[in-house]
C-alpha positions as CSV (number, residue, x, y, z in Angstrom):
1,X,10.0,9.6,10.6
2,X,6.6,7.9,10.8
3,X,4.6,8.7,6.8
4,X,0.8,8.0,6.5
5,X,0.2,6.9,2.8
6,X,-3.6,7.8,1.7
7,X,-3.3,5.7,-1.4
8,X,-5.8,6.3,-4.2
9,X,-6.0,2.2,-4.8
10,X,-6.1,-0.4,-3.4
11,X,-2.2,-1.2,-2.0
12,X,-1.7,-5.0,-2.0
13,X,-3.6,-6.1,-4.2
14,X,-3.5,-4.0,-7.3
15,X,-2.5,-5.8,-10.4
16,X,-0.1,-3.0,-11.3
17,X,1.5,-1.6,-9.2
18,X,1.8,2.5,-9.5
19,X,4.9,5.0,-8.8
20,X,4.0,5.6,-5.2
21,X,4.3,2.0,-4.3
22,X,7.9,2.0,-5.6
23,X,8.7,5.1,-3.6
24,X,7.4,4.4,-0.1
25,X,8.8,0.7,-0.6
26,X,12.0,2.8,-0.7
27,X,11.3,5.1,2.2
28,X,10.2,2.4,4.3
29,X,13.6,1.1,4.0
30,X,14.1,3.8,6.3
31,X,11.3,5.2,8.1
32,X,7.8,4.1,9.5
33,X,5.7,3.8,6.6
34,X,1.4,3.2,7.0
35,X,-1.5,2.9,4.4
36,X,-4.9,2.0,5.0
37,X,-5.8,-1.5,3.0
38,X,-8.8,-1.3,0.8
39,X,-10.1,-4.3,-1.3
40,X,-11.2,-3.4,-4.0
41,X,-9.4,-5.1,-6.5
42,X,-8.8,-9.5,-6.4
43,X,-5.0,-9.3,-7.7
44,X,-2.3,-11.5,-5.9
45,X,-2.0,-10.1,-2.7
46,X,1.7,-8.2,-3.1
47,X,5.0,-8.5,-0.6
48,X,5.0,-4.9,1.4
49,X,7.4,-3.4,3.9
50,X,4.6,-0.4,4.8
51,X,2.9,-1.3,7.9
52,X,-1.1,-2.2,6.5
53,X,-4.1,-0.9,8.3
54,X,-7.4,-3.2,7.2
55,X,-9.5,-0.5,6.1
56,X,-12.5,-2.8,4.7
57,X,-15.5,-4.5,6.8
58,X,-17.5,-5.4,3.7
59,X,-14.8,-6.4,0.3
60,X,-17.6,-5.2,-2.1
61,X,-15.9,-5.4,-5.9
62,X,-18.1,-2.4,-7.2
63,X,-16.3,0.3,-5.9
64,X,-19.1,2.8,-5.1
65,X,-20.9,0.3,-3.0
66,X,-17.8,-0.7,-1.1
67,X,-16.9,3.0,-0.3
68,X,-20.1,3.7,0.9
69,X,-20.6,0.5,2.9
70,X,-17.2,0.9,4.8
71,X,-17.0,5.0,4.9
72,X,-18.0,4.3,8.4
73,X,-15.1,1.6,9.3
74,X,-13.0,3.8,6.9
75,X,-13.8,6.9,8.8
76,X,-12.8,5.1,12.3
77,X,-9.4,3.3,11.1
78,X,-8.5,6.8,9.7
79,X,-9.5,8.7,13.2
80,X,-7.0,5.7,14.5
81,X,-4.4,6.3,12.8
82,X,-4.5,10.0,12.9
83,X,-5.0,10.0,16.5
84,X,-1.4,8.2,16.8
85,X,1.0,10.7,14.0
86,X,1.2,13.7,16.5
87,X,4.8,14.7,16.7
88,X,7.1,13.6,19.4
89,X,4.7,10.7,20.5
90,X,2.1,13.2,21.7
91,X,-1.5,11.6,21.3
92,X,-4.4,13.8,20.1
93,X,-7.9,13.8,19.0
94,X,-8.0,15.2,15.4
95,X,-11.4,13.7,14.8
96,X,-14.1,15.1,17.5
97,X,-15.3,12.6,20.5
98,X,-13.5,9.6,21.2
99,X,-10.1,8.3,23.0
100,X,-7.1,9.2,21.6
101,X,-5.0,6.3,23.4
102,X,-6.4,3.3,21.1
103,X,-4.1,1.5,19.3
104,X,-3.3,2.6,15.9
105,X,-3.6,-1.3,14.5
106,X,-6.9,-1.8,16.6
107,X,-9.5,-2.6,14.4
């Protein structure tokens, strides 16, 4: 099974780590596991088995400016990623104009 984790911090380098990391450590045991990489925060970058999407042009440490300043990269890593978790390895394009066939770690 392939899993997109959304999650609400940033994934490797969080100081503490929160319940979902434990989980989808677990299910990636097992399964295809990806999350989009934020950096937001300047912890020790943290061992992972989930397959990391960089998600950040411009590592801001205020976290309104650095949302706003990548939205744009955010929005296309996202439209990549998306584009690549139809069922049965059937590409589509979830996200208006653009080519479905990109690479999902393209970025």
């Amino acid at each position: 099974m392939r899993i997109l984790l959304v999650s609400t911090q940033d994934y490797i380098h969080h100081p503490v780590p929160s319940r979902h990391h434990y989980i989808f450590e677990e299910l990636a045991k097992r399964h295809e596991v990806h999350v989009p990489h934020f950096h937001v925060s300047r912890g020790k970058a943290r061992a992972t088995r989930l397959i990391v999407h960089e998600a950040t042009r411009f590592p801001v440490r205020e976290p309104i400016l650095h949302y706003t300043l990548n939205a744009p990269y955010q929005y296309a890593t996202f439209k990549r990623m998306a584009n690549n978790f139809e069922p049965e390895g059937e590409q589509r394009n979830v996200f208006g104009v653009g080519n479905a066939s990109e690479k999902i770690k393209e970025g």
